[in-house]
C-alpha positions as CSV (number, residue, x, y, z in Angstrom):
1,X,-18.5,-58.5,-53.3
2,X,-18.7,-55.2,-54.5
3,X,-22.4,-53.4,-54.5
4,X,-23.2,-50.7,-57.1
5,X,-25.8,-48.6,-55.5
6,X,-26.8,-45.7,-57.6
7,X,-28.8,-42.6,-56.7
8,X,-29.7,-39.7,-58.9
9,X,-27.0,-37.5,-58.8
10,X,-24.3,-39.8,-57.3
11,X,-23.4,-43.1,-58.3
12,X,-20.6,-44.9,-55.9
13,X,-19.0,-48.5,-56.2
14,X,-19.4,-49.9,-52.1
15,X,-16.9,-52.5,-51.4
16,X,-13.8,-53.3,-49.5
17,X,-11.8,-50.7,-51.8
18,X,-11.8,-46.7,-51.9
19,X,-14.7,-45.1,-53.2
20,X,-14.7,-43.7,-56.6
21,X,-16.6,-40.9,-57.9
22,X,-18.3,-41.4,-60.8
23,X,-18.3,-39.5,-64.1
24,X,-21.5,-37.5,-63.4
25,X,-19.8,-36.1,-60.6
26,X,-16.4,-35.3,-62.1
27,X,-18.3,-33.0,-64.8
28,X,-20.0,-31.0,-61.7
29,X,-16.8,-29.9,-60.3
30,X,-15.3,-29.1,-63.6
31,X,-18.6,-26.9,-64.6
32,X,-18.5,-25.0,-60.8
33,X,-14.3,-24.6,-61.1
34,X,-15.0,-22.9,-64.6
35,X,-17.5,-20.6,-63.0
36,X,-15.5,-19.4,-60.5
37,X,-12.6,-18.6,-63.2
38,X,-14.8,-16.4,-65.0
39,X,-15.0,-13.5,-62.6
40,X,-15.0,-10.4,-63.7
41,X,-11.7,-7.8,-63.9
42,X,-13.9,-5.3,-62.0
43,X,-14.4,-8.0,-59.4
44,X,-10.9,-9.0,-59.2
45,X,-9.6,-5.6,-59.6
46,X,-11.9,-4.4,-56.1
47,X,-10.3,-7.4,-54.2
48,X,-6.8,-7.1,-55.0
49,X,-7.7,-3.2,-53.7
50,X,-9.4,-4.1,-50.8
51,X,-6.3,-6.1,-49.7
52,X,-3.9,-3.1,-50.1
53,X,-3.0,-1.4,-47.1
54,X,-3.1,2.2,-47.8
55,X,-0.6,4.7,-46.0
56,X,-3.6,6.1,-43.8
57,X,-5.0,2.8,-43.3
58,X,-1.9,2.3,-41.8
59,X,-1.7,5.6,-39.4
60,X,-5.4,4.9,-38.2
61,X,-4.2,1.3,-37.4
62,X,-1.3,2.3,-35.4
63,X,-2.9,4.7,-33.3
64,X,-5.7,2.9,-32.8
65,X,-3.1,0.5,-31.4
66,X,-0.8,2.8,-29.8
67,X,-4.4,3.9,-28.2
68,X,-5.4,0.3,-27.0
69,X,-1.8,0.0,-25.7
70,X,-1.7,3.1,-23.4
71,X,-5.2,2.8,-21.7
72,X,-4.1,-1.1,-20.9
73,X,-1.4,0.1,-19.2
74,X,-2.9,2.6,-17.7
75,X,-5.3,-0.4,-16.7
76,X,-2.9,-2.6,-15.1
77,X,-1.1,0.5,-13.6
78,X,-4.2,1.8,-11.7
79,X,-5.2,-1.7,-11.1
80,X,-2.0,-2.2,-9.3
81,X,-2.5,0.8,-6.8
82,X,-5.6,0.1,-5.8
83,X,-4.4,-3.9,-5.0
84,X,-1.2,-1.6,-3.0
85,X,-3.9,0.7,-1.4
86,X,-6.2,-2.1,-0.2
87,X,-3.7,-4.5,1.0
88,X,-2.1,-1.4,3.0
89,X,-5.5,-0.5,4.4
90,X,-5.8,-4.5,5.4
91,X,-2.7,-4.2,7.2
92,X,-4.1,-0.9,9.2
93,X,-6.5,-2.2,10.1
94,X,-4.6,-5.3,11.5
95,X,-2.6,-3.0,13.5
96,X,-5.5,-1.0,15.3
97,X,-7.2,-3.9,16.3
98,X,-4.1,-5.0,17.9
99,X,-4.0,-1.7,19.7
100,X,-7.4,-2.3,20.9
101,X,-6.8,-5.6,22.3
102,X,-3.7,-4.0,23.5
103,X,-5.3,-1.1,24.8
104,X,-8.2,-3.2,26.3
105,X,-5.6,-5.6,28.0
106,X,-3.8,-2.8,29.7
107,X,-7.4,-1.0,30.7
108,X,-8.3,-4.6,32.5
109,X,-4.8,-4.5,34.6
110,X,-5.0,-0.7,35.7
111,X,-8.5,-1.5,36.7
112,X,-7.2,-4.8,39.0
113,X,-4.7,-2.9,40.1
114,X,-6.4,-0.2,41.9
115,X,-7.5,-1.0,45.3
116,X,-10.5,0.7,46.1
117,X,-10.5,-0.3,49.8
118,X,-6.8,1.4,50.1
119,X,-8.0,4.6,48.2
120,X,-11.2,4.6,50.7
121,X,-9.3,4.2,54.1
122,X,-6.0,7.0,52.6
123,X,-9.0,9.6,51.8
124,X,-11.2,9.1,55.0
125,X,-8.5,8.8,57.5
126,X,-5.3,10.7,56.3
127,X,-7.2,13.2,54.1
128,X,-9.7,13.6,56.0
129,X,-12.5,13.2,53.3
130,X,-16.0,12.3,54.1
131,X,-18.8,11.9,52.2
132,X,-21.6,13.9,50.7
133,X,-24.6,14.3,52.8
134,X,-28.0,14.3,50.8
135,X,-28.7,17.7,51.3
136,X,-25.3,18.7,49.4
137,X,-25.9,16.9,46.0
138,X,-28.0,19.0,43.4
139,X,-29.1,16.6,40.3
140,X,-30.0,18.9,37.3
141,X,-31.2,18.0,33.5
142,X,-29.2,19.1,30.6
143,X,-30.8,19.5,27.6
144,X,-28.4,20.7,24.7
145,X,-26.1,17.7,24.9
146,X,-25.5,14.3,26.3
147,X,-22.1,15.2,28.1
148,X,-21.4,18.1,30.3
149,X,-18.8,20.8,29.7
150,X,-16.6,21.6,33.0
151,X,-16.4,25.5,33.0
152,X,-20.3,26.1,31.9
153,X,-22.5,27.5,34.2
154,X,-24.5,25.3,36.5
155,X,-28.2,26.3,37.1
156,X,-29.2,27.6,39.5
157,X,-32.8,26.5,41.4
């Protein structure tokens, strides 16, 4: 049942059991363990420094820290005023367009409610009001601005 199948470096048993390494393979893995027990003091001496954690390695690590710290809170804090600011101006603007519709509705029914016919007949016959012949209207042509000011001089033709 069991197949021997050998390469050149490996040599395994197949079968219905665990795999065992052979010999050849055993010997590699004691020559590369002895290898890596041979390193040098220097070596091991420059490691064991580099894991130290010196006293200003230290103070430049916690303010480097304390650094990150502060401008993340600053962060969130200046995050969280503008989120304030922008959900105050949403509501603003909420409330002026429902003074415009409110403004607009109460335009429309002051506009309906004025009867032109009444305020025709009260100036004609009680106020005696007629109106303006063509020969008393004067049309002139403004040219500074669209809108005219009510104490400047009208010209004269």
């Amino acid at each position: 049942m069991a197949e021997k199948k050998t390469t050149a470096k490996q040599a395994y048993i197949h079968g219905s059991v665990v795999r065992k390494i052979e010999p050849e393979r055993r010997l590699s893995e004691e020559k590369r363990q002895k290898k890596t027990h041979k390193v040098s003091s220097r070596v091991r001496k420059n490691q064991e420094k580099a894991l130290r954690m010196d006293l200003p390695y230290l103070v430049v690590l916690l303010a480097a820290s304390c650094c990150t710290l502060f401008i993340c809170i600053s962060y969130i804090q200046v995050r969280s005023a503008m989120t304030r600011r922008m959900e105050n101006i949403k509501k603003l603007e909420q409330d002026i367009d429902a003074l415009k519709s409110e403004n607009d509705a109460l335009q429309t029914r002051i506009n309906t409610s004025v009867d032109l016919e009444y305020v025709y007949q009260v100036a004609t016959e009680e106020l005696g009001m007629v109106y303006a012949g063509k020969d008393q209207v004067r049309m002139y042509h403004q040219t500074e601005s669209e809108y005219v000011r009510q104490y400047e001089d009208i010209p004269t033709y």
